[in-house]
N, C-alpha and C positions, 0 to 999 in steps of 0.2 A: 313153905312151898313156893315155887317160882312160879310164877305167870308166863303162858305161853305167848311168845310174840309169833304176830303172821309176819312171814319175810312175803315182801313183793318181790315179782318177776325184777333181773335188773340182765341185762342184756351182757351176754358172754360172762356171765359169773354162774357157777356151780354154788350153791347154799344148801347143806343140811345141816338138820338140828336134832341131836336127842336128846334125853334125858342128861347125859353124860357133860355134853359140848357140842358148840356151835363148828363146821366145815364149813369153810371158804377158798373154793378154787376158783384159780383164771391163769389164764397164758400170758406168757410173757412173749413176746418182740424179741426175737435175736438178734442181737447186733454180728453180724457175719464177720466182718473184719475184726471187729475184739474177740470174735469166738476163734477166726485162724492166726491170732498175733500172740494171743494166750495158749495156745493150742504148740504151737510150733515152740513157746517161748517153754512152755512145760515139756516137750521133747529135749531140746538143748541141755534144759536142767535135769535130765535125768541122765542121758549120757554123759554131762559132763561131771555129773555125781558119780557116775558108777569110775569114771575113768579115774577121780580124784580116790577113791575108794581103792582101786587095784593098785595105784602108785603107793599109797600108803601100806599096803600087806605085800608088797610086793619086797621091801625090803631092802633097795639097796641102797636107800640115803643116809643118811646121817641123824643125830638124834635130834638136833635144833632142825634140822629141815625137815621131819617129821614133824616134829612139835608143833611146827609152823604150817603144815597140809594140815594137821586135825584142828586146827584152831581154827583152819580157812574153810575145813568140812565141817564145824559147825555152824561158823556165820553162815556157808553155802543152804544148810539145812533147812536155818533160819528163816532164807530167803524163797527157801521153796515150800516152805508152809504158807507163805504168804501168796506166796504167788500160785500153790493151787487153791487156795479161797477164793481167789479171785478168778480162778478158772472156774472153778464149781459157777461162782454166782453167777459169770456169761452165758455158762452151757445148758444151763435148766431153762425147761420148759415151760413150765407153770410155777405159781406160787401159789402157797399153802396155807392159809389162815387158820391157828385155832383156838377156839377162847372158852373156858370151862370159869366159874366161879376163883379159881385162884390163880389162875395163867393164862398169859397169851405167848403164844407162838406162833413163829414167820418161819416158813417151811420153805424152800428153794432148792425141789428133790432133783438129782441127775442120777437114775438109778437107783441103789440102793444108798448112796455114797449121797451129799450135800450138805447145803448149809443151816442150819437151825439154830434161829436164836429163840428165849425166852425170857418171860417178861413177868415178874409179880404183877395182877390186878392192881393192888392195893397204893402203885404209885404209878398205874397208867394214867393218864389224865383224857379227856374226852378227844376224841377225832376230829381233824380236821383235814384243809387242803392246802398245801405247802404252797405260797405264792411263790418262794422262793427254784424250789424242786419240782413245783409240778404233777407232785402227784399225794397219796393219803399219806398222812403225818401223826403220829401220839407224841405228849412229851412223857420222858422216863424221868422222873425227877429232873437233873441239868440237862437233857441228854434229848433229842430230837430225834426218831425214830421214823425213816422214813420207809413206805414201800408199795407197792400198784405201781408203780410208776409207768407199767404199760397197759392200765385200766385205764380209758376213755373218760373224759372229764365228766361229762352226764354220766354215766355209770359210777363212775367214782365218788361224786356228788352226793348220789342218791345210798349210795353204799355209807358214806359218812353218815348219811341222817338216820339210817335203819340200826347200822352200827351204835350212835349213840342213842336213840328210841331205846334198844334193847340193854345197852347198857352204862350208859349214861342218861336214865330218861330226864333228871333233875338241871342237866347242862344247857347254860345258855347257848342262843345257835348264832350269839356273834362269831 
């Protein structure tokens, strides 16, 4: 049976816990300018997808200059998978923290539609605070995992230590 940890008050974080898993929300900081550069950049690429999309059924090229639009409407595809990830992660508003005995998950909702990665417990390593990034950090085996980044350092701080209390309680707090 697990032991119930008390979370303290930590200023502009949402924390519940059930039986189930631990909830952690907080807002993020829009950056306005990456949210209209990405915005306008994901406009372009969808027009210019649908346009490359009509030349191609459209029919009156030839077979290698076909060949050659769907080759370029895949890398095009490619490039807009990328590039609305990258839309999602500016456009949300909060982030989503959730951690049950065998997973953690970073939730970065914009609607119904965002970003969600996950994580095996079993190779998170304890929390910390990125001197480099600025904000809370795990390592994933090789792999550095950053995210808060627009949690306030006391808040963030105090979120690391509650974070590993409850489940890192054995981790040194170098």
């Amino acid at each position: 049976m697990q032991r119930q940890y008390t979370w303290t008050n930590i200023d502009g974080i949402e924390i519940e816990e059930d039986a189930e898993r631990l909830k952690i929300v907080w807002p993020v900081a829009r950056n306005w300018l990456l949210f209209a550069l990405f915005s306008t950049s994901m406009i372009v690429w969808i027009v210019l997808l649908a346009g490359m999309a009509a030349a191609i059924f459209r029919g009156q090229y030839g077979f290698l200059l076909t060949t050659m639009l769907v080759i370029w409407l895949l890398i095009w595809a490619w490039f807009g998978r990328v590039l609305w990830a990258r839309w999602q992660y500016v456009a949300a508003t909060r982030e989503i923290l959730f951690i049950d005995e065998a997973r953690l998950i970073i939730r970065r909702p914009v609607s119904i539609l965002g970003m969600t990665d996950a994580y095996d417990m079993t190779h998170v390593s304890p929390f910390y605070i990125s001197d480099k990034f600025h904000c809370i950090a795990f390592d994933y085996g090789f792999q550095r995992v950053c995210f808060g980044q627009s949690v306030p350092d006391e808040s963030a701080q105090k979120l690391v230590q509650a974070l590993n209390g409850r489940f890192f309680p054995h981790a040194d707090d170098d």
